[in-house]
C-alpha positions in Angstrom: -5.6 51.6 30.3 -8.5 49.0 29.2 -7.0 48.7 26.0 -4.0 47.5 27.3 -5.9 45.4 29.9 -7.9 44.1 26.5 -4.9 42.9 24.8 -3.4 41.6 27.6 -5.9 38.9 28.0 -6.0 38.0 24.8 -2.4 36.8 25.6 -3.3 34.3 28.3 -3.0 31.0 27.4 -6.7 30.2 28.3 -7.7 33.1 26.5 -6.3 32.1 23.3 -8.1 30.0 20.4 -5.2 28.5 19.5 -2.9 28.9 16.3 -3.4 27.5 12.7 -0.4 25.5 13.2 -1.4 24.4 16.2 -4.9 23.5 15.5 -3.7 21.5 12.3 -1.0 19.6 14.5 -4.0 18.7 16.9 -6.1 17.3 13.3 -3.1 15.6 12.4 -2.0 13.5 15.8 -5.0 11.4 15.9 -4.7 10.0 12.1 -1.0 9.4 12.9 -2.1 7.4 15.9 -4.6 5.7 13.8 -2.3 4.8 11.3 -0.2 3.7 13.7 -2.5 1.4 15.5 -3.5 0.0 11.8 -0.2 -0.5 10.9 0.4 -2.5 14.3 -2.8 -4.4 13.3 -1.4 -5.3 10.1 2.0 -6.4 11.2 -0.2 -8.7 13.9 -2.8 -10.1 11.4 -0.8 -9.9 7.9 -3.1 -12.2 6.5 -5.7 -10.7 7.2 -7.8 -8.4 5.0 -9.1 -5.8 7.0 -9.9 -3.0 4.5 -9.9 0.6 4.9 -12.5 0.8 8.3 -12.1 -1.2 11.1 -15.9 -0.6 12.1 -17.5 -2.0 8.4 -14.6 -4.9 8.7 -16.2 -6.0 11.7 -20.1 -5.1 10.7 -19.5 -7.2 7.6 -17.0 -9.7 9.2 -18.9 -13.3 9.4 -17.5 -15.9 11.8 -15.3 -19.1 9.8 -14.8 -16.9 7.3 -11.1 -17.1 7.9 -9.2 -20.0 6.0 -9.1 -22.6 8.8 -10.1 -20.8 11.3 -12.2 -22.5 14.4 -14.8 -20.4 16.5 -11.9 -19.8 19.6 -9.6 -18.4 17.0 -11.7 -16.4 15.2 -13.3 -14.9 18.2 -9.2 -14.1 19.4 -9.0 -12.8 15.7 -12.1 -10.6 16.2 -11.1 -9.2 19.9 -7.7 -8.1 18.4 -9.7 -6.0 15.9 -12.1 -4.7 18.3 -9.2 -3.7 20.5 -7.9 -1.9 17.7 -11.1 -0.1 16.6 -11.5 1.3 20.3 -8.0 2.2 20.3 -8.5 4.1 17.4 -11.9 5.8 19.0 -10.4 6.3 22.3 -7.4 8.1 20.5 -4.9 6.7 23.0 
């Protein structure tokens, strides 16, 4: 009897550690959504070149570096790519 019991709960779903499958489909939905997001980005700000990392874009970013840019549109320009960054790092 406690071996059945024993393999039992190692059917329950909170019992389980989850497939291979599973676990690479779980590693693989956040880079979709991140390429998504980036790919938004791109389609918003195709002049734009942002690079491979949102975080070092905006660490080396440096304001009026944009091609006619004044401070109230680079600061929207900025926001949209800080939105996108925490979208990113949110996952959602």
């Amino acid at each position: 009897m406690r071996a059945r019991r024993t393999g039992l709960l190692g059917q329950r779903p909170w019992g389980r550690t989850g497939s291979a499958t599973g676990d690479r489909a779980a590693d693989a939905a956040p880079d979709g959504f991140a390429a998504r997001v980036y790919a938004e980005l791109a389609e918003e700000l195709p002049e734009a070149d942002l690079g491979e990392d949102l975080a070092d874009f905006l660490e080396r970013h440096e304001p009026g570096s944009e091609l006619g840019a004044d401070a109230e549109a680079d600061e929207e320009f900025l926001d949209t790519v800080r939105e996108a960054h925490e979208r990113i790092a949110r996952g959602y």
